[in-house]
C-alpha positions as CSV (number, residue, x, y, z in Angstrom):
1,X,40.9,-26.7,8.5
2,X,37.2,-27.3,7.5
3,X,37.2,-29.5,3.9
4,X,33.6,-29.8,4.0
5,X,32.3,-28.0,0.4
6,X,28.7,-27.6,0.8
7,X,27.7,-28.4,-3.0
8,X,24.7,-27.4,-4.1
9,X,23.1,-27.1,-7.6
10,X,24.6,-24.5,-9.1
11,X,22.8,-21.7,-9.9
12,X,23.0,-18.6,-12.2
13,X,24.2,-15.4,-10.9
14,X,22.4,-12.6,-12.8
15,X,20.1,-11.5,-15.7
16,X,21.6,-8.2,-16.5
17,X,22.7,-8.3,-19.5
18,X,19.9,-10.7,-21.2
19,X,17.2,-8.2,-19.5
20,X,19.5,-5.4,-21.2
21,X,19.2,-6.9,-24.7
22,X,15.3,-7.0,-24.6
23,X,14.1,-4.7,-26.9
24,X,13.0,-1.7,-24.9
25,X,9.0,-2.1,-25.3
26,X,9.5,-5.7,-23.8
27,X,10.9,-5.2,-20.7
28,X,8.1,-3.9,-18.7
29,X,6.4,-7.0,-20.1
30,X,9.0,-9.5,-18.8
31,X,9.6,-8.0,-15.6
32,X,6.2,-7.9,-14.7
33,X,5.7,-11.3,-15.6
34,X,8.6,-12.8,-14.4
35,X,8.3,-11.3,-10.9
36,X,4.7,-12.8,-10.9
37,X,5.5,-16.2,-11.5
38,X,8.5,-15.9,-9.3
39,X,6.7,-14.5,-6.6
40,X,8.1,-11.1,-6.0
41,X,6.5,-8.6,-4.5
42,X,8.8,-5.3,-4.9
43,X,10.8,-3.9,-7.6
44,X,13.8,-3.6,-5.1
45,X,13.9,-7.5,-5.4
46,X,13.7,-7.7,-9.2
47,X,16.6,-5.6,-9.6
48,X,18.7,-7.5,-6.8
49,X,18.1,-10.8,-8.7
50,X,18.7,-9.3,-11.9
51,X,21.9,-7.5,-10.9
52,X,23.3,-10.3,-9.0
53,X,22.9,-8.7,-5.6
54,X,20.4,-11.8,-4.7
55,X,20.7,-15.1,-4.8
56,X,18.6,-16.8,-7.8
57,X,16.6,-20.0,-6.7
58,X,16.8,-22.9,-8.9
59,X,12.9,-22.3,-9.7
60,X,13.5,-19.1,-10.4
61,X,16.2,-20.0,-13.3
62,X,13.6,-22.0,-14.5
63,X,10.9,-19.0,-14.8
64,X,14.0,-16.5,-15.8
65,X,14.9,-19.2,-19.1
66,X,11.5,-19.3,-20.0
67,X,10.8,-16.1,-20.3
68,X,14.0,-15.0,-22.4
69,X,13.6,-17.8,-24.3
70,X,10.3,-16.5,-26.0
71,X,12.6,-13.3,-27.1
72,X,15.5,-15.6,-28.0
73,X,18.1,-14.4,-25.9
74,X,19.9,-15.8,-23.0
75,X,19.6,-14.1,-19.8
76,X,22.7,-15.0,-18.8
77,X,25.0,-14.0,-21.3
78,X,22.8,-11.6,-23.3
79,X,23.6,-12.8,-26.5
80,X,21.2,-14.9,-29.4
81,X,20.9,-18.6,-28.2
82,X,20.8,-20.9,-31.1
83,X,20.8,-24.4,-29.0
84,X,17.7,-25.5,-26.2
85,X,19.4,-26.1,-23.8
86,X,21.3,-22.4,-23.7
């Protein structure tokens, strides 16, 4: 029986509902500048980090925090965050 737990940092599994609680007009916005800084090149891979489908990078939690931060919401549970460090 293998034991060995490969532990890693831990990191977030999706966006989808923060990105769903942007107001509508700010979404275009976000994604576009979120998949710049992030470096992705296709909508395809947007969508597959937002929906979970894709593994999210610990720099690219970083990038993701940032930008729903501005908006105050947290893109991880979609609701209002009222404390910095979500």
């Amino acid at each position: 029986m293998n034991t060995n737990t490969n532990t890693t940092e831990v990191v977030k599994a999706n966006f989808e509902l923060g990105y769903g609680n942007l107001p509508a007009v700010m979404q275009i916005p976000v994604k576009t500048s979120i998949m710049k800084e992030c470096g992705w090149s296709s909508l395809v891979t947007f969508h597959n980090k937002r929906k979970g489908i894709t593994k999210i990078r610990p720099t690219e939690v970083l990038v993701i925090e940032a930008h729903f931060k501005k908006h105050g919401i947290n893109p991880w549970t979609g609701l209002p965050f009222f404390d910095e460090n979500f």
